[in-house]
N, CA, C and O atoms as a Maestro MAE file, in Angstrom:
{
 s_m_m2io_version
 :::
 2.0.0
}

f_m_ct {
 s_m_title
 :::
 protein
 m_atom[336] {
  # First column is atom index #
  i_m_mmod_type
  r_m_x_coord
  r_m_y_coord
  r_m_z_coord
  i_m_residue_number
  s_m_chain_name
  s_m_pdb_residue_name
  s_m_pdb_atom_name
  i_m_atomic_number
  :::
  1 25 -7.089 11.548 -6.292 1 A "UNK " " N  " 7
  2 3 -7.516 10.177 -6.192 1 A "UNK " " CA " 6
  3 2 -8.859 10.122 -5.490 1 A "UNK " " C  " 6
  4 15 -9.234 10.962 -4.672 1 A "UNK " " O  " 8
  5 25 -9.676 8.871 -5.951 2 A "UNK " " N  " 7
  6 3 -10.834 8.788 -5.173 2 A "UNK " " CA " 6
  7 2 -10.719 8.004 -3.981 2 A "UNK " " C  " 6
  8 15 -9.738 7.720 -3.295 2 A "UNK " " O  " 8
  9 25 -12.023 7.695 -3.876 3 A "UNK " " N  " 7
  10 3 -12.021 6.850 -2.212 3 A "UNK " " CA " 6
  11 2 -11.859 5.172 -3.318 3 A "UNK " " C  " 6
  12 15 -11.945 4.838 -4.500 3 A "UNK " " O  " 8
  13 25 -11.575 4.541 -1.926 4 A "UNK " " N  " 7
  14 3 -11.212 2.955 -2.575 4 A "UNK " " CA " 6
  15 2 -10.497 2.089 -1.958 4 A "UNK " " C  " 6
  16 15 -10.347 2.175 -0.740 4 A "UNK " " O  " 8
  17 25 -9.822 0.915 -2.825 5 A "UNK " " N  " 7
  18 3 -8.586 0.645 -1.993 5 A "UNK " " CA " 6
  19 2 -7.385 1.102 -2.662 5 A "UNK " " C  " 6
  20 15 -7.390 1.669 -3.755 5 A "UNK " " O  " 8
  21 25 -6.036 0.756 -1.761 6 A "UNK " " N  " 7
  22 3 -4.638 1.305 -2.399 6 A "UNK " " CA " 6
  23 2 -3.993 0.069 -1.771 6 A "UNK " " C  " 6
  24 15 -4.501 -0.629 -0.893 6 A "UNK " " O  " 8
  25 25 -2.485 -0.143 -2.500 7 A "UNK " " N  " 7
  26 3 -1.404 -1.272 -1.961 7 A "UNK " " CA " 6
  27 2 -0.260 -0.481 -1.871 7 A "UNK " " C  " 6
  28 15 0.247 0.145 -2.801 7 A "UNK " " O  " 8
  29 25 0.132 -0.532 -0.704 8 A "UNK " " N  " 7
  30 3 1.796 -0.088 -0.829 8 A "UNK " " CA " 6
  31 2 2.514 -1.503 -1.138 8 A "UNK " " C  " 6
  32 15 2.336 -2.576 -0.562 8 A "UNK " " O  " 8
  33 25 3.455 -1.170 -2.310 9 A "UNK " " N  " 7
  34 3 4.232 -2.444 -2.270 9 A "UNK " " CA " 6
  35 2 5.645 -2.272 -1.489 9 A "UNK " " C  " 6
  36 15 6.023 -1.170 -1.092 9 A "UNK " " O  " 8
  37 25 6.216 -3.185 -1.350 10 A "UNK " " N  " 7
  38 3 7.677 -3.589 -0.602 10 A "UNK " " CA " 6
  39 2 8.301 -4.478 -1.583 10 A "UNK " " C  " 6
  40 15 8.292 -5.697 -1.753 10 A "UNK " " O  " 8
  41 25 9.021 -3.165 -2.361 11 A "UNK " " N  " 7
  42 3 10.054 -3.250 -4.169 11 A "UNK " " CA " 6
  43 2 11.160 -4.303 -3.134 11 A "UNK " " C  " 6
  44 15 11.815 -4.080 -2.116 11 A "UNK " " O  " 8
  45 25 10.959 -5.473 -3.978 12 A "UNK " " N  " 7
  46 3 12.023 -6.321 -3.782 12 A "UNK " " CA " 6
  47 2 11.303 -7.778 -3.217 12 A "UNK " " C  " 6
  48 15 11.395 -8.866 -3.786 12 A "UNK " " O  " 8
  49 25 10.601 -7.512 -2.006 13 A "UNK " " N  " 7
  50 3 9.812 -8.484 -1.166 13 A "UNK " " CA " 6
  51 2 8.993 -9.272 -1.445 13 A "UNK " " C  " 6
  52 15 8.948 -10.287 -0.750 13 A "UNK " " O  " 8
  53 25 8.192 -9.140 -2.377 14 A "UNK " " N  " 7
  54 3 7.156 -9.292 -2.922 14 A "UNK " " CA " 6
  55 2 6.031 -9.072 -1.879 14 A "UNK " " C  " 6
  56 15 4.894 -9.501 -2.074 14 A "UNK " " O  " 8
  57 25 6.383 -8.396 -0.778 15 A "UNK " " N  " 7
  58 3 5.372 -8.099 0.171 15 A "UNK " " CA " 6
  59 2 4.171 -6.897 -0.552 15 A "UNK " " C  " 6
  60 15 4.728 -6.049 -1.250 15 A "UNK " " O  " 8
  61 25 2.723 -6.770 -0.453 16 A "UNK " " N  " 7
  62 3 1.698 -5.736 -0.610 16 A "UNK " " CA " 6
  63 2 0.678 -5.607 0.463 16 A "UNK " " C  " 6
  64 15 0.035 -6.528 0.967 16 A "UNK " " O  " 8
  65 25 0.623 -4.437 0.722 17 A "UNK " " N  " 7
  66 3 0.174 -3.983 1.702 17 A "UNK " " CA " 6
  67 2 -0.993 -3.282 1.642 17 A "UNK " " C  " 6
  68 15 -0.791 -2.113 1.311 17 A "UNK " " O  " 8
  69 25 -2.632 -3.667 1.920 18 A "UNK " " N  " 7
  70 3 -3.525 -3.441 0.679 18 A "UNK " " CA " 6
  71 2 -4.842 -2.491 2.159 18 A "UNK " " C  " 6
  72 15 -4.973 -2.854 3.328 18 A "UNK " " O  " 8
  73 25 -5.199 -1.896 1.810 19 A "UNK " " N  " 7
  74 3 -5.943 -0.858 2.635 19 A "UNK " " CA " 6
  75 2 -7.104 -0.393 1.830 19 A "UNK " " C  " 6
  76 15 -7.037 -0.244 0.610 19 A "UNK " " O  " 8
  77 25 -8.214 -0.156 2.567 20 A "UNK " " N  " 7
  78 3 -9.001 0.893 1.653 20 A "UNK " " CA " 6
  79 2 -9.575 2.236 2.916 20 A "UNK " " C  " 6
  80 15 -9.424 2.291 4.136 20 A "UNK " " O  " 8
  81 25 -10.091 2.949 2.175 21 A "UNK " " N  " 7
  82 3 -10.380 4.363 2.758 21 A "UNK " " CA " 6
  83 2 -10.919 5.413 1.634 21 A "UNK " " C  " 6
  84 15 -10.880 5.261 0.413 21 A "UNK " " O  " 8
  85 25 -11.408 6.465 2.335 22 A "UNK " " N  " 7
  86 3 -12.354 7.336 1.561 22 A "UNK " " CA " 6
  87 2 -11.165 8.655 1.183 22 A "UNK " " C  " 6
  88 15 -10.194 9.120 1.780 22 A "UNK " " O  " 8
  89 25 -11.598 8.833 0.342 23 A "UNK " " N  " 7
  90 3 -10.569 10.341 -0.097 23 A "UNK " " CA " 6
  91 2 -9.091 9.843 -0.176 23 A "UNK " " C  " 6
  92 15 -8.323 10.032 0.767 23 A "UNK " " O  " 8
  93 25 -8.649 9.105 -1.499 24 A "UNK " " N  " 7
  94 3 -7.147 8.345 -1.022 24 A "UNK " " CA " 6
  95 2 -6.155 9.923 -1.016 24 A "UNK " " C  " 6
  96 15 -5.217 10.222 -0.276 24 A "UNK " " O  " 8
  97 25 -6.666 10.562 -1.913 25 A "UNK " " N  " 7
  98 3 -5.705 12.207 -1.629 25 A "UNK " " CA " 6
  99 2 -5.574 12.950 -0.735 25 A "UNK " " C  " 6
  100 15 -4.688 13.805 -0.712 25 A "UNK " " O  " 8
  101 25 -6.387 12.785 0.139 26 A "UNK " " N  " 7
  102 3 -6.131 13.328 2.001 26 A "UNK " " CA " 6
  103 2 -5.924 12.600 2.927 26 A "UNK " " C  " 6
  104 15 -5.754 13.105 4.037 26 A "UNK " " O  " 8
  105 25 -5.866 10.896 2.720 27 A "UNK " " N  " 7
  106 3 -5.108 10.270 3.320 27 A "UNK " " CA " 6
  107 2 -3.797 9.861 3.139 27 A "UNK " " C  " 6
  108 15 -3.334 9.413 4.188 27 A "UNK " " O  " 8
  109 25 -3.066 9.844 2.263 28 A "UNK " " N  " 7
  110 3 -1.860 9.603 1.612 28 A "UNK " " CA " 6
  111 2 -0.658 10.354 2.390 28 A "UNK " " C  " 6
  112 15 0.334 9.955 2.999 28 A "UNK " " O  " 8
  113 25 -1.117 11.428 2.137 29 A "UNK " " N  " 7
  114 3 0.116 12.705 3.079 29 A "UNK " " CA " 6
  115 2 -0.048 12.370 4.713 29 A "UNK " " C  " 6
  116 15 0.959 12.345 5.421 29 A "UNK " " O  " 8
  117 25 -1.106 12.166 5.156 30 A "UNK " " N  " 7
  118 3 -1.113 11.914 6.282 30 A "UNK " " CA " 6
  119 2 -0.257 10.333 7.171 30 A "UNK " " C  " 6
  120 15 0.354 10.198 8.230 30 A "UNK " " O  " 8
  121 25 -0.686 9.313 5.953 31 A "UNK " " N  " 7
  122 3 -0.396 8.350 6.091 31 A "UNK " " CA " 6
  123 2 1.122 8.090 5.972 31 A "UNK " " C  " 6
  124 15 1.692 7.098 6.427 31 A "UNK " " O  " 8
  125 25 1.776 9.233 5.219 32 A "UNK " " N  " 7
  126 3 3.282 9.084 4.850 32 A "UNK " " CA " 6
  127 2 3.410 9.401 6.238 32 A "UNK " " C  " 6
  128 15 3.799 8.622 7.108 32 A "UNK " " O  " 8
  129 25 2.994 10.813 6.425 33 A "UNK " " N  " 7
  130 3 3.907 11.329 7.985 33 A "UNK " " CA " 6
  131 2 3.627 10.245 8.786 33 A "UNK " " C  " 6
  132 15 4.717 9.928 9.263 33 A "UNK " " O  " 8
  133 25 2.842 9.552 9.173 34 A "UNK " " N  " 7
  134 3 3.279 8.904 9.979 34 A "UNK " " CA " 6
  135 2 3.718 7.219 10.184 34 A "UNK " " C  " 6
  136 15 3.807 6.420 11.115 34 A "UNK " " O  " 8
  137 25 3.900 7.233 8.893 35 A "UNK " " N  " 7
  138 3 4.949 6.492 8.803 35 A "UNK " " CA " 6
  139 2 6.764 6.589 8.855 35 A "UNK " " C  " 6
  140 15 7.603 5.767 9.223 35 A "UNK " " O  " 8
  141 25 6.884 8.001 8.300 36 A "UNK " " N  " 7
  142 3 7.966 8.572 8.858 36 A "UNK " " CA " 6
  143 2 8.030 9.074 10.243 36 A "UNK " " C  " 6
  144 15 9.185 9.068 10.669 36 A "UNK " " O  " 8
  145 25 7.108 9.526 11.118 37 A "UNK " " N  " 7
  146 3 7.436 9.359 12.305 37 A "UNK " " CA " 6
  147 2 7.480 8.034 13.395 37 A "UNK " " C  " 6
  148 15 7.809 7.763 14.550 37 A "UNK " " O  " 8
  149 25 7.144 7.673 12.676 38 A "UNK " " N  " 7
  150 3 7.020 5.646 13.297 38 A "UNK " " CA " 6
  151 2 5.517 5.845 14.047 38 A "UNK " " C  " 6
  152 15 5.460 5.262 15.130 38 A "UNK " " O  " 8
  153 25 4.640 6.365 13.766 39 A "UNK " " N  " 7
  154 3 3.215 6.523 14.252 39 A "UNK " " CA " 6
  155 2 1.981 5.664 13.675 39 A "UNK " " C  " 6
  156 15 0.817 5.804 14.051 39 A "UNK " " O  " 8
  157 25 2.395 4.816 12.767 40 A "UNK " " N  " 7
  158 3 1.814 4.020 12.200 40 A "UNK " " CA " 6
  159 2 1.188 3.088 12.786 40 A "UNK " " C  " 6
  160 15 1.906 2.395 13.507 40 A "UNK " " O  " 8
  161 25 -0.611 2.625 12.717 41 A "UNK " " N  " 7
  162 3 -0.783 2.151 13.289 41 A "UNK " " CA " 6
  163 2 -0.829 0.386 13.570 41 A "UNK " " C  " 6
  164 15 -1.151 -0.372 14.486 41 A "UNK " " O  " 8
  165 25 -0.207 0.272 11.944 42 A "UNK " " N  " 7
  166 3 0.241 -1.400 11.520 42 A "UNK " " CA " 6
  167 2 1.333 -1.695 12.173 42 A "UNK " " C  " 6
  168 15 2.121 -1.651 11.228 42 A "UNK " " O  " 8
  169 25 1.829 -1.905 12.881 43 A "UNK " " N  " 7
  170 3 2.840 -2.599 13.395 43 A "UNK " " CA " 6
  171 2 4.132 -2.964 11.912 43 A "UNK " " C  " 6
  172 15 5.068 -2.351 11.399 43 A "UNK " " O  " 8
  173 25 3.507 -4.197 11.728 44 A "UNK " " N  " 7
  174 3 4.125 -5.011 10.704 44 A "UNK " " CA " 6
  175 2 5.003 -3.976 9.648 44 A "UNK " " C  " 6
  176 15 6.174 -3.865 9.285 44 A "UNK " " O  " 8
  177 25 4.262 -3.588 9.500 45 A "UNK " " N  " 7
  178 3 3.922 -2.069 7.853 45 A "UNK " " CA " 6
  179 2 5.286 -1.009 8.426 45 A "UNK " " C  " 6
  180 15 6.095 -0.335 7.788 45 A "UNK " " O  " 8
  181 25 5.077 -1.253 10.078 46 A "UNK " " N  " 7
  182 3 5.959 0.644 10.345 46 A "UNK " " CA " 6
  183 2 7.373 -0.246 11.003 46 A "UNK " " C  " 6
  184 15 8.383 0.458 10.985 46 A "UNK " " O  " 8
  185 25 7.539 -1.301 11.427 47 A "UNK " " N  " 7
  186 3 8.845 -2.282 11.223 47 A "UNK " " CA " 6
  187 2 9.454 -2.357 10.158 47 A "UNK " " C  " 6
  188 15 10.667 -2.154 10.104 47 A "UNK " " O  " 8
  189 25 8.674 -2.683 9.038 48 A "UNK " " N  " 7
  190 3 9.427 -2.956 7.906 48 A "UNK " " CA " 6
  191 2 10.268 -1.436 7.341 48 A "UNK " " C  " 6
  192 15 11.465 -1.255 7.119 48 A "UNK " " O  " 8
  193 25 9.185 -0.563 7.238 49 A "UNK " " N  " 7
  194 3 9.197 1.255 7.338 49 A "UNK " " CA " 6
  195 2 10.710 1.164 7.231 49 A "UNK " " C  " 6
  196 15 11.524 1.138 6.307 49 A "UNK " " O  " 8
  197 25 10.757 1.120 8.798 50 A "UNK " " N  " 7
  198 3 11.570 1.951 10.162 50 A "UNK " " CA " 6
  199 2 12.899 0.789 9.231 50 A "UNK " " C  " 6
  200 15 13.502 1.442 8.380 50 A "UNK " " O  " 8
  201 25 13.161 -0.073 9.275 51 A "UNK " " N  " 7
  202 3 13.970 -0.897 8.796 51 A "UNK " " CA " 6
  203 2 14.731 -0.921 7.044 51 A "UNK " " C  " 6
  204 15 15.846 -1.311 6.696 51 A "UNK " " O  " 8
  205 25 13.602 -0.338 6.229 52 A "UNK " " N  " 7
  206 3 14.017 -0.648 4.962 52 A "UNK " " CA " 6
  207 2 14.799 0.407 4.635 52 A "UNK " " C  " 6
  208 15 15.741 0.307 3.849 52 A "UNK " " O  " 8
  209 25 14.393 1.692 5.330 53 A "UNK " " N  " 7
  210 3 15.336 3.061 4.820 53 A "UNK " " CA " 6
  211 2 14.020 3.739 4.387 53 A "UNK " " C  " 6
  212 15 14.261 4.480 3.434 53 A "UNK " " O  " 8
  213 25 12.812 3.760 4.709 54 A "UNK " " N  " 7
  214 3 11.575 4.085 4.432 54 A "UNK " " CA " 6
  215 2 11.153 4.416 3.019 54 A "UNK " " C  " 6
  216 15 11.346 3.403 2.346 54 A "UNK " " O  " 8
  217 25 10.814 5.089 2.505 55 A "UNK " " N  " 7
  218 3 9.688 5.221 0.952 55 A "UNK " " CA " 6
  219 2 10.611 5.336 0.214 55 A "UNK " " C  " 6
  220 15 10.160 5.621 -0.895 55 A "UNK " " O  " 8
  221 25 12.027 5.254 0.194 56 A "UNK " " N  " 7
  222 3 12.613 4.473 -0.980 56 A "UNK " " CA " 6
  223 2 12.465 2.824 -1.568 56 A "UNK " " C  " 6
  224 15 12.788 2.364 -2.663 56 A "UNK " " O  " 8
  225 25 11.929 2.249 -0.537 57 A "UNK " " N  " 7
  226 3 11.955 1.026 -1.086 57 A "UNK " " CA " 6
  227 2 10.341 0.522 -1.278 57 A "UNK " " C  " 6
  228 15 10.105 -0.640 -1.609 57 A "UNK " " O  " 8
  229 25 9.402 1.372 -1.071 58 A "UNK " " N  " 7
  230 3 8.140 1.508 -1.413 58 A "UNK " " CA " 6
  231 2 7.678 1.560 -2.197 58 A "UNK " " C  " 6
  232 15 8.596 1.491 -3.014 58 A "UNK " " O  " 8
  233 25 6.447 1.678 -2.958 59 A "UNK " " N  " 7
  234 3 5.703 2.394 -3.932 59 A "UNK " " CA " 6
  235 2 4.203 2.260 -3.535 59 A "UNK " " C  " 6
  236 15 3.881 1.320 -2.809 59 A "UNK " " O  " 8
  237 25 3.340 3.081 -3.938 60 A "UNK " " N  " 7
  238 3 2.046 3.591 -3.520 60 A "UNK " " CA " 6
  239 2 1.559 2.848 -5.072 60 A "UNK " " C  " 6
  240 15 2.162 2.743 -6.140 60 A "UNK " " O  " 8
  241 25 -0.001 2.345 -4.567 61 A "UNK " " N  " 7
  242 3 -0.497 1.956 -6.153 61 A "UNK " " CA " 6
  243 2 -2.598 2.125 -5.668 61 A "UNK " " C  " 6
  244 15 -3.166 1.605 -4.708 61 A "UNK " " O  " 8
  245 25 -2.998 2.710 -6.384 62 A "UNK " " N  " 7
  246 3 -4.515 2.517 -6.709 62 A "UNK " " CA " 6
  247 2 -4.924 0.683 -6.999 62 A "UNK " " C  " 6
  248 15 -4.249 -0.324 -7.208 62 A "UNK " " O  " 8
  249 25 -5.819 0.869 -6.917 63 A "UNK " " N  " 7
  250 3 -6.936 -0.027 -7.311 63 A "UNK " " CA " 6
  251 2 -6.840 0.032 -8.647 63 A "UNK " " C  " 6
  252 15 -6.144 -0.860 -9.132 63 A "UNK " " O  " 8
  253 25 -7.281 0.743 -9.346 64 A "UNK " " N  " 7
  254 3 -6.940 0.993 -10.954 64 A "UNK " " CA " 6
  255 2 -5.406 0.655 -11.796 64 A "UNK " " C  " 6
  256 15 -5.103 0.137 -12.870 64 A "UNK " " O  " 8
  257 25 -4.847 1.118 -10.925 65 A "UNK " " N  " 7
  258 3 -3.627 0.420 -11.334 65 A "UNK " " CA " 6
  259 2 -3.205 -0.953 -11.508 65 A "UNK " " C  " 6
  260 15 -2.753 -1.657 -12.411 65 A "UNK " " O  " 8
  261 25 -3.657 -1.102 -9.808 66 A "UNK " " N  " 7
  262 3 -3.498 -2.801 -9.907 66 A "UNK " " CA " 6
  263 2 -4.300 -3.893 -10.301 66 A "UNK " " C  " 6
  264 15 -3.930 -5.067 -10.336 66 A "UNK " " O  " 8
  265 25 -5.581 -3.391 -10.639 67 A "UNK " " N  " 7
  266 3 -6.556 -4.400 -11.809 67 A "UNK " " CA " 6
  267 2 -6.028 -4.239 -12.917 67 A "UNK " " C  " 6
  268 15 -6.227 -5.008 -13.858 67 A "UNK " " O  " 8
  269 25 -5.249 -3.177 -12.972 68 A "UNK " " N  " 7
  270 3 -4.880 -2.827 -14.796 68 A "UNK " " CA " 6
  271 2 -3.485 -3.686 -15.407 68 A "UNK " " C  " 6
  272 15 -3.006 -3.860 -16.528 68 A "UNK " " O  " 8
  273 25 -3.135 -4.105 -14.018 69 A "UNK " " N  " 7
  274 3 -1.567 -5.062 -14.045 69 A "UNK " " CA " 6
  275 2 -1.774 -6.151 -14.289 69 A "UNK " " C  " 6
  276 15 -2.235 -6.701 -13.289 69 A "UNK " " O  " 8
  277 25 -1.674 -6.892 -15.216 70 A "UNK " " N  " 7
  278 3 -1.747 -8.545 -15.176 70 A "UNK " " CA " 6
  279 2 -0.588 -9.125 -14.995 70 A "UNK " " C  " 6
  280 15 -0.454 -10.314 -14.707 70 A "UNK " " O  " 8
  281 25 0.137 -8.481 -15.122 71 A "UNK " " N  " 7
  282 3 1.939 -8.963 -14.625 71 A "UNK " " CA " 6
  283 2 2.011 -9.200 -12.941 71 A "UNK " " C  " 6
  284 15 3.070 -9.663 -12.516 71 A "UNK " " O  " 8
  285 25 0.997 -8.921 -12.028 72 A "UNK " " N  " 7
  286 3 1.658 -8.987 -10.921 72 A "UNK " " CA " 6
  287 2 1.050 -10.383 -10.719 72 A "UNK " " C  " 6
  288 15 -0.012 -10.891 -11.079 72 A "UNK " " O  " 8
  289 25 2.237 -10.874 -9.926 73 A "UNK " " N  " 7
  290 3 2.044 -12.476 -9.461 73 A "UNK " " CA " 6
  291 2 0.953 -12.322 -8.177 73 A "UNK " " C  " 6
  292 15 0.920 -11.739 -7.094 73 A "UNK " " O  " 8
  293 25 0.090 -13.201 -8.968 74 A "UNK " " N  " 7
  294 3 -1.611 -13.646 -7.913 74 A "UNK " " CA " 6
  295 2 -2.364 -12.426 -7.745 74 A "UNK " " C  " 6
  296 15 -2.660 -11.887 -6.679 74 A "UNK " " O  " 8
  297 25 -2.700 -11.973 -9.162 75 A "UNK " " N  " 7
  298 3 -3.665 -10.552 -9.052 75 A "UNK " " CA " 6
  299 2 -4.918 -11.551 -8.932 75 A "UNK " " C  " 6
  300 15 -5.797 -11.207 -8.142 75 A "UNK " " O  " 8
  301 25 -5.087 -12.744 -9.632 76 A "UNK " " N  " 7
  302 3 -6.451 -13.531 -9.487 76 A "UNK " " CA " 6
  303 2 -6.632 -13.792 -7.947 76 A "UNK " " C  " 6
  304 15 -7.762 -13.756 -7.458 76 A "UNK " " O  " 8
  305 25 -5.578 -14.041 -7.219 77 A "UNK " " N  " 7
  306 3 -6.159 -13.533 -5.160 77 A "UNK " " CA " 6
  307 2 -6.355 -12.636 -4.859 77 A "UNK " " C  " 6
  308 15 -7.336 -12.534 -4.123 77 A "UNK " " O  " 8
  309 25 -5.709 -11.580 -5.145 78 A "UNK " " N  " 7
  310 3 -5.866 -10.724 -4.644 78 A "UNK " " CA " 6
  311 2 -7.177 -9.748 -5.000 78 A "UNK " " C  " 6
  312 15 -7.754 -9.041 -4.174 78 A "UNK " " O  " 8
  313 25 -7.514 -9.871 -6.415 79 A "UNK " " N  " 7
  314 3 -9.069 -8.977 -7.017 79 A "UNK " " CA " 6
  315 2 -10.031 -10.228 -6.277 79 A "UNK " " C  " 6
  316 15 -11.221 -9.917 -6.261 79 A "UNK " " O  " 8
  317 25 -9.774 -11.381 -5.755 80 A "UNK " " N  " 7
  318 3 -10.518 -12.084 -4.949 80 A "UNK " " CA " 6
  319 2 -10.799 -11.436 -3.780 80 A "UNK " " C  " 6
  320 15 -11.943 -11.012 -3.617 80 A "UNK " " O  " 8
  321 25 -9.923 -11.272 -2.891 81 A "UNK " " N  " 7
  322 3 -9.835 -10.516 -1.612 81 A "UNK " " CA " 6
  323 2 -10.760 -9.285 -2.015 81 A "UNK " " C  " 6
  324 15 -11.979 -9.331 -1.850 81 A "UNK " " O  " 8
  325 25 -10.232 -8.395 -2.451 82 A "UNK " " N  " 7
  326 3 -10.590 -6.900 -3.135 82 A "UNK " " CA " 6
  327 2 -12.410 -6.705 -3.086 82 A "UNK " " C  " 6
  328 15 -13.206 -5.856 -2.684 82 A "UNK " " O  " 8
  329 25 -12.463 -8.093 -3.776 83 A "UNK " " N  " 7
  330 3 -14.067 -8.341 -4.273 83 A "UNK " " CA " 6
  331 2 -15.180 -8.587 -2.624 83 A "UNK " " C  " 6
  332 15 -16.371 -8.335 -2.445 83 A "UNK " " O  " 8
  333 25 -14.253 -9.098 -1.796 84 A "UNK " " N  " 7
  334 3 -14.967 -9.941 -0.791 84 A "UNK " " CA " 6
  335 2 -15.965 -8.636 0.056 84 A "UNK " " C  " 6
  336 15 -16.717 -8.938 0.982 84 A "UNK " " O  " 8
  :::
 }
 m_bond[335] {
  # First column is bond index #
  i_m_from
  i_m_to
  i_m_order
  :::
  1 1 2 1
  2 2 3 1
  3 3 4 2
  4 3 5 1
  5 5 6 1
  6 6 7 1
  7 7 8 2
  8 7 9 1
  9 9 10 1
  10 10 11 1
  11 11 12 2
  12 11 13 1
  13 13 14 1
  14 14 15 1
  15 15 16 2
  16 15 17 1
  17 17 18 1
  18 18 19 1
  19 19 20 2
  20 19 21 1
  21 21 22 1
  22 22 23 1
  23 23 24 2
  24 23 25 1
  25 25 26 1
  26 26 27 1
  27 27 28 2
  28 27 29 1
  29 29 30 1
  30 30 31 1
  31 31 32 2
  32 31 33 1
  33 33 34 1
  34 34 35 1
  35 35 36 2
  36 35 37 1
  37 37 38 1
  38 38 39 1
  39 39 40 2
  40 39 41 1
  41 41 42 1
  42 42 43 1
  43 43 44 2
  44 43 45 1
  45 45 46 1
  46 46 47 1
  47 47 48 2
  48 47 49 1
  49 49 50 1
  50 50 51 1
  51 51 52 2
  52 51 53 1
  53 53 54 1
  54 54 55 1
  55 55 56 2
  56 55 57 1
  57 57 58 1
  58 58 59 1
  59 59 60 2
  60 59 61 1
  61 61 62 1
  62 62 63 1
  63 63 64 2
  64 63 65 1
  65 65 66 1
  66 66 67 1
  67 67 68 2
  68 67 69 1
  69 69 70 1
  70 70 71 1
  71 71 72 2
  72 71 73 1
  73 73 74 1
  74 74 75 1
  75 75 76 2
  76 75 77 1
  77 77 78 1
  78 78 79 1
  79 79 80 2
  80 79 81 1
  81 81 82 1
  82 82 83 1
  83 83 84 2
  84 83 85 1
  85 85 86 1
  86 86 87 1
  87 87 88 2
  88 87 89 1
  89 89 90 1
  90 90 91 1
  91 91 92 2
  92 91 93 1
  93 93 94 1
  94 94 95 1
  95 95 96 2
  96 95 97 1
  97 97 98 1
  98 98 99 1
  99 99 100 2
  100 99 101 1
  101 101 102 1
  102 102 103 1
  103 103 104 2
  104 103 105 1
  105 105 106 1
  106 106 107 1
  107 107 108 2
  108 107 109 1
  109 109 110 1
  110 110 111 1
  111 111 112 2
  112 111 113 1
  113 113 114 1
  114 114 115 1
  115 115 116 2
  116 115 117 1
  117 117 118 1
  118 118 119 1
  119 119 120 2
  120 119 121 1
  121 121 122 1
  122 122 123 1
  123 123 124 2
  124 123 125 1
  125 125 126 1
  126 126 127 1
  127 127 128 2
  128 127 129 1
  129 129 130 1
  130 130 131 1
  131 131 132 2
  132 131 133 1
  133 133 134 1
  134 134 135 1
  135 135 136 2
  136 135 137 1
  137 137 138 1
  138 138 139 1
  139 139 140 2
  140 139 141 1
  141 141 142 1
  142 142 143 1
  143 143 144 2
  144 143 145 1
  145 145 146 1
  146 146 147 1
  147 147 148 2
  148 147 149 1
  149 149 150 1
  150 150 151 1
  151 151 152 2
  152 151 153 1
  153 153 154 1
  154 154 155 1
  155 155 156 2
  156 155 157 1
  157 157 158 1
  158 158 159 1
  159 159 160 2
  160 159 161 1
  161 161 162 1
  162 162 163 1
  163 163 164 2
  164 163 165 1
  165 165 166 1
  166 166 167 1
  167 167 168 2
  168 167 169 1
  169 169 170 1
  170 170 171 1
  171 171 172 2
  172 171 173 1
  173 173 174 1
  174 174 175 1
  175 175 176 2
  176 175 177 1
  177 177 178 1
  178 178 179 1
  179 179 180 2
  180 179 181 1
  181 181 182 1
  182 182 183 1
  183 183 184 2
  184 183 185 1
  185 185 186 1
  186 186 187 1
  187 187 188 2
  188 187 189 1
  189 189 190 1
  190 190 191 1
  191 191 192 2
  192 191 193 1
  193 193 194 1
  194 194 195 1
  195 195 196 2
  196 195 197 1
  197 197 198 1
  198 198 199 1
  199 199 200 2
  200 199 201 1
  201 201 202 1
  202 202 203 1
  203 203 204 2
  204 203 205 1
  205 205 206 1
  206 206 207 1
  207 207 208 2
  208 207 209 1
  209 209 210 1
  210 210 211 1
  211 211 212 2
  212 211 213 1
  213 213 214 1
  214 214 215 1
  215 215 216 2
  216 215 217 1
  217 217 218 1
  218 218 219 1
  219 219 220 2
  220 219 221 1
  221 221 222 1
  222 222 223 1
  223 223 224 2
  224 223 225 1
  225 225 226 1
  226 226 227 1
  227 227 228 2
  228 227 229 1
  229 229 230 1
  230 230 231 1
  231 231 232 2
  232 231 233 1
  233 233 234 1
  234 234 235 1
  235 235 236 2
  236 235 237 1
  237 237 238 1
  238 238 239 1
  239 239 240 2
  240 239 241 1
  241 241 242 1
  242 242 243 1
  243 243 244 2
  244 243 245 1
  245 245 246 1
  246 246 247 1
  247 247 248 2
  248 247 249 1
  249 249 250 1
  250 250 251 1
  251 251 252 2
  252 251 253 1
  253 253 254 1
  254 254 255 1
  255 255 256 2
  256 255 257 1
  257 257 258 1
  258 258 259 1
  259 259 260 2
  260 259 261 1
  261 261 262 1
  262 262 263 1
  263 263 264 2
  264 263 265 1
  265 265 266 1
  266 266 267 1
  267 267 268 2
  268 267 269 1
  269 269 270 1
  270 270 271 1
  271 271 272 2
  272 271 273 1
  273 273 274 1
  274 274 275 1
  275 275 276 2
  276 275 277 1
  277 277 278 1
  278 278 279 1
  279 279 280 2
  280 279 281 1
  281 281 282 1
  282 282 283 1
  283 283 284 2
  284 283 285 1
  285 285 286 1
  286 286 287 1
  287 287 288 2
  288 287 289 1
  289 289 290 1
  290 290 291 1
  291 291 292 2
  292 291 293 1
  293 293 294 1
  294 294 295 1
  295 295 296 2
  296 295 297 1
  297 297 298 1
  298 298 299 1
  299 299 300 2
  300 299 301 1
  301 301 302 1
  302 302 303 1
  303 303 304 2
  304 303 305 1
  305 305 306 1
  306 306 307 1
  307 307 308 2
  308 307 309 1
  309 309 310 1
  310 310 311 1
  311 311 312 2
  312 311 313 1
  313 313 314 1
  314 314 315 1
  315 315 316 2
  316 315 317 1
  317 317 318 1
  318 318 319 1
  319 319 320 2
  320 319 321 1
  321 321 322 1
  322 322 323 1
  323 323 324 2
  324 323 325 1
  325 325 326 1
  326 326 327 1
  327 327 328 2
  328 327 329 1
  329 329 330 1
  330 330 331 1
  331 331 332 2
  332 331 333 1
  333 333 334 1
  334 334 335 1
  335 335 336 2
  :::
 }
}
């Protein structure tokens, strides 16, 4: 993966959790561990974590992906945000 943004979603919630950063393939592994160790530095993000039963109820998504989705409810806010 390149540098950019990424969304973790929260399958069920309709919660997305939207970040950007350089090199998403050397941050990803890093970013899991510490979310499995509760080291996370979102609060919000490592509650929900620690609570849901962790990256089973997750999913990881690109930028590419999620411009490429027109099914997700309020991609027109969110490629707003994205854009800002």
């Amino acid at each position: 993966m390149a540098s950019g943004i990424y969304a973790i979603a929260h399958i069920g919630h309709l919660k997305l959790y939207v970040g950007e950063v350089n090199r998403l393939s050397k941050v990803w592994p890093p970013m899991l561990a510490q979310l499995n160790s509760g080291t996370y530095p979102h609060p919000q993000l490592q509650q929900v974590w620690n609570s849901e039963g962790n990256k089973r109820h997750f999913t990881f998504h690109t930028k590419t992906e999620i411009i490429g989705d027109k099914d997700i409810l309020g991609i027109e806010e969110l490629l707003a945000e994205i854009a800002k």
